[in-house]
C-alpha positions in Angstrom: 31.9 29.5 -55.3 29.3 26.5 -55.6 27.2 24.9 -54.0 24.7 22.4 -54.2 21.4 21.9 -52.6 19.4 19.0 -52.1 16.2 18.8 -50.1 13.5 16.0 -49.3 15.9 12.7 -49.3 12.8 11.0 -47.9 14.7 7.9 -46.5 12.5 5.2 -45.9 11.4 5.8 -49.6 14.4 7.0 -51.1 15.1 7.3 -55.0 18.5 5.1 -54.7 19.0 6.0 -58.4 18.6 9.5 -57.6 21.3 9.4 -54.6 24.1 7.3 -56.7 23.6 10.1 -59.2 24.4 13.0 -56.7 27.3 11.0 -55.2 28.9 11.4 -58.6 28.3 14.7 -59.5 29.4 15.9 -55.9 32.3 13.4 -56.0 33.1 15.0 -59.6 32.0 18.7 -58.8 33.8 19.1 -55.5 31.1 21.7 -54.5 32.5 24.2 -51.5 29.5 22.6 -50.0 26.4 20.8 -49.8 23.1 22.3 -48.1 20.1 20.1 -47.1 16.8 21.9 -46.2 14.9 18.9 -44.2 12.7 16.1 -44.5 15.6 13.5 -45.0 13.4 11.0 -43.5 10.1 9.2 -44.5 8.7 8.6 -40.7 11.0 10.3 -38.9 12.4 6.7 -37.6 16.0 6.1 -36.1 17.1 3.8 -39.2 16.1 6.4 -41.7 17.4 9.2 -39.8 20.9 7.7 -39.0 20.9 6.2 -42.6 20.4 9.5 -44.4 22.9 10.8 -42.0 25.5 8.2 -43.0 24.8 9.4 -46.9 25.0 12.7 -46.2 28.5 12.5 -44.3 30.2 10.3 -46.9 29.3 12.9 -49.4 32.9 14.6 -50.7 32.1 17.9 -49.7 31.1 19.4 -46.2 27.0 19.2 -45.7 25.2 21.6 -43.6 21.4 20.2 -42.5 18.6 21.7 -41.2 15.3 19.8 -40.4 11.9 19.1 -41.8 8.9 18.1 -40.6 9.2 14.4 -41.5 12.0 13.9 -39.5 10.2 14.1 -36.2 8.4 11.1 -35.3 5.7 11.2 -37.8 3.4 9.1 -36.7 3.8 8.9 -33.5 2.3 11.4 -31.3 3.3 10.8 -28.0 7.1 10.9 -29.9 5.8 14.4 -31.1 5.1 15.8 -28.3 8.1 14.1 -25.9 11.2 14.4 -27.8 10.4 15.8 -31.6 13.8 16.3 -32.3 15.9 13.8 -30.2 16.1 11.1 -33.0 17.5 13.5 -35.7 20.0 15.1 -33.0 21.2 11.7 -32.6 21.7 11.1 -36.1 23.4 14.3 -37.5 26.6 14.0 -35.6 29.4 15.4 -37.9 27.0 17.9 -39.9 27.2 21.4 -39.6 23.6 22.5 -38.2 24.4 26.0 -36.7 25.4 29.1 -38.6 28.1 29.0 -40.4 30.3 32.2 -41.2 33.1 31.7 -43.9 34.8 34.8 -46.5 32.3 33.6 -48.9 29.1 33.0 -47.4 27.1 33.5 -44.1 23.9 31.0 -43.7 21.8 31.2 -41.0 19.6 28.0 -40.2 16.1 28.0 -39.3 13.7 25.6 -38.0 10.1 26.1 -39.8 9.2 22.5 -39.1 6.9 21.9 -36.0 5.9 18.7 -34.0 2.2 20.0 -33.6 0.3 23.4 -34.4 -3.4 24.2 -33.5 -4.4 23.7 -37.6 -5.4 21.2 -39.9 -2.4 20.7 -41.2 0.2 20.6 -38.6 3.0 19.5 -41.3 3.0 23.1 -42.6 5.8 25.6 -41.8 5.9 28.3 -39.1 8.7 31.0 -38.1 8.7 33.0 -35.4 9.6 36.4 -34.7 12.5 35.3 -32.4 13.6 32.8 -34.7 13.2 35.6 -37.4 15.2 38.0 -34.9 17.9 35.5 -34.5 18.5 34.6 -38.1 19.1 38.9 -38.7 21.6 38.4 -35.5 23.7 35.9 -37.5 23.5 37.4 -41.0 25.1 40.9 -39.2 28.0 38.6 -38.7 28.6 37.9 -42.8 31.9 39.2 -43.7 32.6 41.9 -46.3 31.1 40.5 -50.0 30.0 37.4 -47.9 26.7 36.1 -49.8 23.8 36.0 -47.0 21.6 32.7 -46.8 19.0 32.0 -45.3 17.6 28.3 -45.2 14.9 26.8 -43.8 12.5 23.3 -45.0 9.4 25.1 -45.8 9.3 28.1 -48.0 8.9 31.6 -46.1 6.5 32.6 -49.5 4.6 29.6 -51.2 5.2 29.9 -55.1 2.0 30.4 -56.2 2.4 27.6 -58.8 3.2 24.9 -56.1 2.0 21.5 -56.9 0.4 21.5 -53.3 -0.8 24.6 -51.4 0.0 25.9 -48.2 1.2 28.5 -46.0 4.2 29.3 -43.6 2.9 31.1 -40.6 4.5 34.6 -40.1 6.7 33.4 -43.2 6.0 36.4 -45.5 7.0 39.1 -42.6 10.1 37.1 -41.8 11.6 37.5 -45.1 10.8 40.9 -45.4 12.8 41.3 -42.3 15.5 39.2 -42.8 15.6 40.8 -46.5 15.9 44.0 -44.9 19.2 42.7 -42.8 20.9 41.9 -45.6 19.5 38.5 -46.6 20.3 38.0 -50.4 19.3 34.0 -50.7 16.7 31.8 -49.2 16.9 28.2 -49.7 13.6 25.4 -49.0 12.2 22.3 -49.8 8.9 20.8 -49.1 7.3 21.1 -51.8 9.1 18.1 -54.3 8.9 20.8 -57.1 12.0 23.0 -58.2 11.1 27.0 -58.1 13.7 30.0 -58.3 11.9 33.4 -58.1 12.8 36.5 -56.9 10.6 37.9 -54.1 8.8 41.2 -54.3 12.8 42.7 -55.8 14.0 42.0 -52.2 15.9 38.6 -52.4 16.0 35.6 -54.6 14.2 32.8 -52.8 14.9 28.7 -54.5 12.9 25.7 -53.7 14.5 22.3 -54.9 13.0 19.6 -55.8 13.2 15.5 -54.1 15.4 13.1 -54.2 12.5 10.5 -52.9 10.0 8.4 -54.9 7.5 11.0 -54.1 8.0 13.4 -57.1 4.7 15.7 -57.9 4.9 16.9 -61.2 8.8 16.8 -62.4 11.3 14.1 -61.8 14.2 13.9 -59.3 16.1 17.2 -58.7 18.5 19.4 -57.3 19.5 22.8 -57.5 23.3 24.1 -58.2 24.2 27.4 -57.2 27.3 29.3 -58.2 28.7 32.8 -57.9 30.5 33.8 -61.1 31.3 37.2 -60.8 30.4 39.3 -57.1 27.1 40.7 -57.6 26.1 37.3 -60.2 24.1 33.9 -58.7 23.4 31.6 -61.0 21.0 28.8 -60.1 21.1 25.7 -62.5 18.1 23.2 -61.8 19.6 19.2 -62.1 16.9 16.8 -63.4 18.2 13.1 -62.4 16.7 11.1 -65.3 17.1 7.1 -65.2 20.0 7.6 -62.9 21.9 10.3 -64.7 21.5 14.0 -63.8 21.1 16.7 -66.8 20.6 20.3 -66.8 16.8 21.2 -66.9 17.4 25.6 -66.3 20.0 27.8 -65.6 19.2 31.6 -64.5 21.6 34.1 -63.5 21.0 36.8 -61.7 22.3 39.9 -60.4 22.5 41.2 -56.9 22.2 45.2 -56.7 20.6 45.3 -60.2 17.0 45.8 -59.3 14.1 48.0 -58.5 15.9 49.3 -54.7 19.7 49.3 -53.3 20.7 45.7 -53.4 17.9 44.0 -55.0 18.4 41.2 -57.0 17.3 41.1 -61.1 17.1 38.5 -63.4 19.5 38.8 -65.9 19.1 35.8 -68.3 17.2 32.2 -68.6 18.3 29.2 -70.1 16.3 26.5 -70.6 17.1 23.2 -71.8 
């Protein structure tokens, strides 16, 4: 099993070198699939939705979306408040956005993204305990061996070495309970900065890193994730470098290795 994750295609202000590069590795990979954890667009607008969209689609491997909080209309608040979500529901025709159950994998979708909040920064993530209660639903689904995902656009725990700080409202508690039904992987963007860490021994949570010209810290990046044996993941982090994409990390780690039944450990790092 592989499958590659990309986040933060920004279009609108889109790293063109960047995107030619993945089209080649997925066109040369063949990935089972390809997910994308939100914030595809710059201002949320039509163009950039429906062109991101377009990319996306002619990718050569199936591509499973969820939104971010860029892809409402960003600055527009009347748009915010009226129809958040009507441009990207629109646009995504053709991508799988719902839960998606196969012999290999279950992943269960969530929004975090939000067209207002009563805070500063409204841009910031927030999951709710029905949304949380949902996601469980669809991860009791997973087959037998099935590996259980869980993705959203804003991280459920903010690494603590994030280039830009934050917090995902009732994000912590959520993925202590959606650890505790069986959730193995969680998968987010947001933050332009590539992070693979395992979460108090409960689950192995991965932020990727942009495929915009907003990098913060590190260039262009995706993450690669494979399952070599049953109860190994191995996450490789892709830098894309002047247009050509070279292996910055790969970790492996292994699922039912650590401190309780079904933890994940890290087995080895390898840094390049």
């Amino acid at each position: 099993m592989e499958l590659v994750h990309l986040t933060d295609l920004h279009f609108g202000c889109e790293d063109k070198a960047a995107l030619t590069a993945v089209e080649k590795f997925v066109d040369q990979r063949k990935p089972d699939a390809v997910i994308v954890t939100g914030d595809i667009s710059r201002d949320g607008l039509a163009s950039e939705l429906e062109n991101a969209c377009a990319w996306m689609r002619a990718l050569a491997a199936p591509v499973m979306l969820t939104p971010g909080n860029h892809d409402v209309p960003y600055y527009e608040p009347l748009g915010r408040l009226l129809y958040p979500w009507r441009r990207i529901r629109r646009a995504q025709h053709g991508l799988i956005v719902d839960a998606w159950h196969t012999e290999h994998w279950s992943i269960a979708p969530v929004n975090t993204a939000r067209a207002w909040q009563i805070r500063l920064n409204w841009a910031q993530g927030e999951i709710s305990r029905g949304q949380t209660a949902l996601a469980a639903a669809e991860l009791q689904k997973a087959a037998p061996g099935a590996l259980r995902i869980v993705i959203t656009h804003h991280p459920l725990d903010w690494p603590n070495d994030a280039p830009i700080k934050g917090v995902t409202r009732g994000g912590v508690s959520a993925l202590r309970k959606l650890a505790d039904a069986g959730a193995q992987l969680f998968l987010s963007g947001h933050l332009h900065f590539a992070s693979t860490r395992l979460f108090e021994t409960k689950a192995l949570s991965i932020v990727s890193g942009t495929l915009s010209q907003r990098v913060r810290h590190e260039p262009c990046a995706f993450t690669v994730l494979r399952r070599p044996a049953p109860h190994t993941i191995e996450a490789e982090v892709v830098h894309i470098v002047q247009g050509v994409c070279e292996t910055a990390s790969v970790r492996q780690f292994r699922l039912g290795g650590g401190a309780s039944p079904g933890a994940p450990a890290e087995l080895h790092a390898r840094v390049e």
